[in-house]
C-alpha positions, 0 to 999 in steps of 0.5 A: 500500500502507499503512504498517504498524501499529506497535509501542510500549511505555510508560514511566512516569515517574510514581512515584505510578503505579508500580502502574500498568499501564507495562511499564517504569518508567524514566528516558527513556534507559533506557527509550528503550534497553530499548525499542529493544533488544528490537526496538519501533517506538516509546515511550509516555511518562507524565510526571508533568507537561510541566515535568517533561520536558526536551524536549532530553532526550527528543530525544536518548533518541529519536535516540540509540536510534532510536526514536519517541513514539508519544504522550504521557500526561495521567493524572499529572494526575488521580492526582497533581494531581485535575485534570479536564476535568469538575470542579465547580470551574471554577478546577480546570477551568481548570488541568486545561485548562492542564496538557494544553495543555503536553503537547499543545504538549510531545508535537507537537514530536514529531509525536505525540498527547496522551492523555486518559484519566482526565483526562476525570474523573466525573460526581457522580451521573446527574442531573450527567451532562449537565453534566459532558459539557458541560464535557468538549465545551467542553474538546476544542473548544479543545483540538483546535485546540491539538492541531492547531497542535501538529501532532497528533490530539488522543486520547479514551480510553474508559474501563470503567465501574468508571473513568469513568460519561462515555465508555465505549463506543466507538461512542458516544464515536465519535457524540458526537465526530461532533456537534463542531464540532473535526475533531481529536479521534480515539479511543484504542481499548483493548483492555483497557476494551473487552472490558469495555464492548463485545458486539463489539471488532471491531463497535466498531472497525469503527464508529468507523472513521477515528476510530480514532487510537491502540491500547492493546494489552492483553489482557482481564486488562491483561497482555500480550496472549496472556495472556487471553482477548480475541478478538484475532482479530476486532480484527486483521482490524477494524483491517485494514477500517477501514484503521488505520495508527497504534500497537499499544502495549503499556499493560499490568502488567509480569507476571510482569516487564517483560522478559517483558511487552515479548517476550510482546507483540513475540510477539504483536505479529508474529503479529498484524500481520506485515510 
């Protein structure tokens, strides 16, 4: 029999993400308590950088309230810092490279994954494209066998095309990762970005397959799920095929509170993938 999917919330620790969509924006323990509390499996964490993370006291927060990390954010790299993996500025490039290297090292001392979302960046015009996804080849070619001597998959998130003009879709991010020569790169695959970027969530999730690494678990209005309008149904049962054992975590807007975002996706969260 397969392990169960999973259950995670995200805390945020970025201030300057603070209208972000983080269920709780908290210090570690607090959020690690609420988190527990209400019955989750797991935290997704965003720090605003691994310096700014006390390794000790993130093991307690978890220990104390048993509970796990489900993975570890980059974004506060690109909100706070401007960094990406895709920058024309091969000096920002480089410094992009070294803030993930500290939280891949930082998240596998826990046994979870490192995300890379908006880090990822943009490329300035079409004609740049080809460049930028070079660039973006060349990163998780040393970032993927980081990630594995950390103990962990290295994530890709997709993003919607009003955020990224790289990676959107997830079948494509799928086919581009199969031309890699690292094996240790998987797919984050949010539900929110995919109701915009695919004709068929399930069709998607299916064609990625064991690629698939990781769930952000939000609705088609990036609150919780229930509250929208995604087709839920069709990416229970693809996650069911392609046999995916990993994290349903809730990235969503703490609407109408994080109270009511955190029981609104336990809800559903039960309904959908009952033990």
């Amino acid at each position: 029999m397969s392990d169960p999917i999973q259950s995670a919330v995200t805390i945020c620790l970025v201030p300057e993400a603070k209208r972000g969509p983080f269920v709780f924006h908290s210090d570690l323990s607090t959020g690690c308590a609420q988190a527990s509390t209400m019955g989750f499996d797991a935290v997704e964490v965003f720090p605003r950088s691994a310096d700014e993370i006390d390794a000790a006291e993130l093991k307690k927060a978890l220990t104390t309230h048993g509970i796990k990390l489900a993975a570890m954010g980059t974004g506060a790299g690109a909100v706070v810092q401007k960094l990406t993996l895709t920058h024309p500025d091969e000096g920002t490039r480089r410094r992009a490279l070294d803030y993930i290297k500290a939280i891949i090292d930082l998240a596998g001392g826990f046994g979870a994954p490192a995300i890379i979302g908006s880090m990822q960046g943009n490329a300035a015009s079409p004609e740049d494209r080809e460049q930028a996804m070079t660039w973006l080849a060349e990163a998780l070619e040393q970032l993927g066998p980081r990630a594995l001597a950390a103990g962990a998959p290295l994530l890709i998130e997709p993003l919607n095309r009003y955020e990224s003009n790289l990676l959107n879709r997830v079948d494509l991010t799928a086919t581009w990762l199969r031309g890699l020569k690292t094996r240790n790169i998987k797919i984050l695959a949010d539900l929110f970005h995919m109701n915009i970027e695919e004709a068929s969530m399930g069709d998607a999730i299916r064609s990625a397959s064991e690629l698939v690494g990781h769930v952000h678990f939000a609705d088609s209005n990036r609150l919780a799920m229930g509250m929208g309008h995604s087709d839920v149904g069709g990416v229970v049962k693809a996650l069911a095929d392609v046999k995916y054992q990993g994290y349903a975590s809730a990235e969503v807007f703490p609407q109408p509170d994080s109270a009511a975002a955190a029981r609104q996706t336990l809800k559903m969260f039960r309904e959908c993938f009952p033990r």
